[in-house]
C-alpha positions in Angstrom: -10.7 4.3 -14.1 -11.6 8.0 -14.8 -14.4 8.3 -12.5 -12.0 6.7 -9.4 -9.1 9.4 -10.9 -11.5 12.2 -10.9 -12.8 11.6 -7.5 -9.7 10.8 -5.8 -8.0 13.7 -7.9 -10.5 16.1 -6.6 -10.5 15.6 -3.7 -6.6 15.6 -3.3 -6.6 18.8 -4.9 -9.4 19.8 -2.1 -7.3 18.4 0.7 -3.8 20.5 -1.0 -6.0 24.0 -1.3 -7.1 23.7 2.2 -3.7 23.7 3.5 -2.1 26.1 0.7 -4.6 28.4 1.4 -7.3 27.9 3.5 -9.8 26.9 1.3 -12.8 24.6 2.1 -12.6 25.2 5.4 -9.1 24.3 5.7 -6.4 26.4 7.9 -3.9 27.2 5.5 0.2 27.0 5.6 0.2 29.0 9.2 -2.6 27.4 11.0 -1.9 23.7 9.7 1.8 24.4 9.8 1.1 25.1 14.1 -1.2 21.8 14.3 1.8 19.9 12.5 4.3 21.2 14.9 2.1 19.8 17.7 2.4 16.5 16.6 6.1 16.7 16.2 6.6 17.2 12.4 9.1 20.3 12.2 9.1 22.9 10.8 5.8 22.8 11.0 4.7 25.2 8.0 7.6 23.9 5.9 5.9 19.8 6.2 2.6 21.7 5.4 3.6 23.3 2.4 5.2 19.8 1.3 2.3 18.3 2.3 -0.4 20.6 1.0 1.7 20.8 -2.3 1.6 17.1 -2.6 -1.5 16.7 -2.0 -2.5 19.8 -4.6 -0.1 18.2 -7.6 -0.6 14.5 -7.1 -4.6 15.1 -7.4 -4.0 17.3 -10.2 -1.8 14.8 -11.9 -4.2 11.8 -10.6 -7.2 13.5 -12.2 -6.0 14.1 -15.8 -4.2 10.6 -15.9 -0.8 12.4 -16.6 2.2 10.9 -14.6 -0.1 8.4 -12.9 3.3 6.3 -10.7 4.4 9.5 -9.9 0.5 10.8 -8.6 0.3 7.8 -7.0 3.8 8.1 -5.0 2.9 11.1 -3.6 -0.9 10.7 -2.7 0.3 7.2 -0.6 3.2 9.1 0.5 1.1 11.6 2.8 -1.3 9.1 3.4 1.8 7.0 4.9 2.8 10.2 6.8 -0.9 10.4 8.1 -1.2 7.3 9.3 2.6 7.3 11.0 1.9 10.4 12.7 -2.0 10.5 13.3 -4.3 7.4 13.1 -2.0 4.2 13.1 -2.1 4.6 17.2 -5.7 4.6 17.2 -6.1 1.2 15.4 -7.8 0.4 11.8 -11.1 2.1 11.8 -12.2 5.2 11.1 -15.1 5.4 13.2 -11.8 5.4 16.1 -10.0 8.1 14.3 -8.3 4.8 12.9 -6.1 4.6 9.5 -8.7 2.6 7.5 -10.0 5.5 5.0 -5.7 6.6 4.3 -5.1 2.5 4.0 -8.0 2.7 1.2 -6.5 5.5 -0.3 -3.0 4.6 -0.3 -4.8 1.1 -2.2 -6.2 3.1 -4.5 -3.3 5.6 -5.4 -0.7 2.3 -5.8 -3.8 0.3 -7.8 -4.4 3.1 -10.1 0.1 3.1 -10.9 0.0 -0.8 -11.4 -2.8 -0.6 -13.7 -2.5 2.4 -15.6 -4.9 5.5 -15.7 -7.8 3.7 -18.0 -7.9 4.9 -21.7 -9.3 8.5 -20.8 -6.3 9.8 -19.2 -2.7 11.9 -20.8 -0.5 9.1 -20.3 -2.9 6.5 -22.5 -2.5 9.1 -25.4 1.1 9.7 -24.6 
């Protein structure tokens, strides 16, 4: 369980940075906030902040095991908004732009809540 927390964690907190602050080669609030008004999500740098901020917190949370429902919510939460507003139009796989890698995710993120962080995690010693 730590090593799928850590590495979904990380990289959550990778995909929050690059749209906080531009950050692994990300666009930050202003350029992500224009590409989110282009699909229709408005205000476009206000849903980016939310966004990038879930994304950023929900890793964080996800990778020390420490409110592990409430992690979970919001990772599958913007994966759910991804695949509404992005992939679900281009069918399941990925290699189509598809929503399989944000349904995987989204599995993940809702496993890790029903069964618990593992025993290396804030909420076990909580």
């Amino acid at each position: 369980m730590l090593i799928i927390r850590l590495v979904i964690g990380i990289l959550f907190i990778g995909h929050g940075a690059q749209k906080l602050f531009g950050w692994f080669g990300g666009y930050g609030l202003k350029g992500t906030g224009g590409w989110f008004e282009s699909i229709g999500m408005r205000p476009g740098v206000t849903m980016a902040l939310f966004a990038g901020l879930a994304e950023l917190i929900g890793g964080i949370l996800l990778g020390a095991g420490f409110l592990t429902p409430l992690a979970a919510l919001m990772i599958a939460g913007t994966m759910l908004m991804a695949i509404v507003k992005v992939h679900a139009p281009n069918g399941l796989w990925s290699t189509a732009n598809g929503y399989e890698y944000n349904l995987t995710l989204i599995s993940v993120a809702i496993g890790l809540a029903l069964i618990g962080p593992g025993k290396y995690a804030i909420d076990a010693i909580l």
